[in-house]
C-alpha positions in Angstrom: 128.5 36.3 155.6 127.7 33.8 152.6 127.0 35.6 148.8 123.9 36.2 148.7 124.3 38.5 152.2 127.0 40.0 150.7 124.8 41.2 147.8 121.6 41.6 149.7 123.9 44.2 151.4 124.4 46.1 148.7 120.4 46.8 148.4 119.7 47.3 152.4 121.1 50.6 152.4 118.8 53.8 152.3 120.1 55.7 150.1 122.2 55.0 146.6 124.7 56.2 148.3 125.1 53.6 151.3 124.4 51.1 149.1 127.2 52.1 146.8 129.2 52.5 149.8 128.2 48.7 151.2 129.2 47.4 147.6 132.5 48.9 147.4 133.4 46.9 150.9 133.3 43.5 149.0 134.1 44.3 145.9 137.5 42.8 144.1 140.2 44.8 142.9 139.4 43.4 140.1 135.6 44.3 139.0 134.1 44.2 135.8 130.6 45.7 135.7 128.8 45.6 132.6 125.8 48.0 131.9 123.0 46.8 129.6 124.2 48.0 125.9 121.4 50.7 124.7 121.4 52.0 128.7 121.7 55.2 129.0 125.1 54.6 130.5 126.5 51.8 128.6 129.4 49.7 128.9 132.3 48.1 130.7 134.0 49.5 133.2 137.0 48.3 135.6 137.3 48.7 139.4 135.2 50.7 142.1 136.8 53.9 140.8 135.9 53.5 137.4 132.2 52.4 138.3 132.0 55.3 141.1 132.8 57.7 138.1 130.6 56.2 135.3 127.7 54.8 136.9 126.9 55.5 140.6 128.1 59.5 140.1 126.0 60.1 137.4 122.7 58.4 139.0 123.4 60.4 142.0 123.4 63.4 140.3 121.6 63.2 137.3 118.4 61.4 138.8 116.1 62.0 142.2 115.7 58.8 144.5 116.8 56.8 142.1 116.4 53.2 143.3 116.5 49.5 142.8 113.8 47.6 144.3 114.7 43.9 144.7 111.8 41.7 144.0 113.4 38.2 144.7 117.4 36.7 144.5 118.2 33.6 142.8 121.2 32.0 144.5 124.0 29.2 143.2 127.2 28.5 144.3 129.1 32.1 143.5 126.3 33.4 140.9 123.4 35.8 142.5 120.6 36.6 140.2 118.8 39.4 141.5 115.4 41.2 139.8 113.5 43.9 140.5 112.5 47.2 139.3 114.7 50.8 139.2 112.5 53.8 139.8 113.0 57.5 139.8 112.8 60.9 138.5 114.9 62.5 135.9 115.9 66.1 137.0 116.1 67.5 133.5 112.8 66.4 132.4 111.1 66.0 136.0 109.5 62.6 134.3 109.8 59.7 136.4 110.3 56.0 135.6 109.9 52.3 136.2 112.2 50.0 134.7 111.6 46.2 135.2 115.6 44.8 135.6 117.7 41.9 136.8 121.3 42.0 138.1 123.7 39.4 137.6 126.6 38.8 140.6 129.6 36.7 140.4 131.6 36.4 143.2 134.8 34.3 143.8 136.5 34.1 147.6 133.3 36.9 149.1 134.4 39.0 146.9 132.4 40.4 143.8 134.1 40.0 140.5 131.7 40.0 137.8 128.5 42.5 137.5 125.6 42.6 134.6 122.7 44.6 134.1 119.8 43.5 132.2 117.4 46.1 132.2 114.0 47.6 129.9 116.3 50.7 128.7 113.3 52.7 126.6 111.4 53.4 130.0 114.4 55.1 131.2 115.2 57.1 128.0 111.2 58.1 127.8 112.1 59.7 131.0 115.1 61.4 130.0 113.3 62.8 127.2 
């Protein structure tokens, strides 16, 4: 399995779930994952555990089919650039959304090291509103 498989994998799943279940298999002890600052859960965090806890735990139960459409993956060396749009409905608010977003991967030995999210925060908080 080359990079880009390995995070094409992490996507393939059908639910968040699975998909945060298929990253956690290649993932270094070692993660950093870094949430857009102004995102609605912004920041740094350190490991699968810590990223379980602050990010995929929170969309799980904060959102309804919350989801990350890839549009196309940009692939060099150990860098995968990957864009597409998140979509879903907040429960609070029962407003749904559609965020235009990219995702950058770094991955050393098949294993990912390095996450970033670029992403059009406002269209989320307009739906958590």
């Amino acid at each position: 399995m080359n990079n880009l498989d390995i995070i094409k994998s992490t996507y393939k799943g059908k639910t968040s779930q699975e998909n945060s279940q298929n990253f956690a298999l290649h993932a270094s002890d070692t993660i950093i994952w870094k949430e857009a600052d102004g995102f609605a859960y912004a920041g740094t965090y350190y490991g699968v555990d810590d990223i379980a806890k602050h990010v995929f735990q929170k969309l799980a139960s904060e959102w309804d089919n919350y989801m990350f459409t890839p549009q196309n993956y940009l692939s060099d060396d150990d860098t995968v650039v990957v864009y597409g749009t998140y979509s879903g409905k907040y429960i609070k608010t029962g407003k749904k959304m559609q965020a235009r977003v990219v995702h950058i991967w770094q991955l050393r030995n098949q294993k990912i090291t390095h996450f970033e999210q670029i992403v059009d925060s406002k269209v989320v908080f307009d739906a958590m509103q």
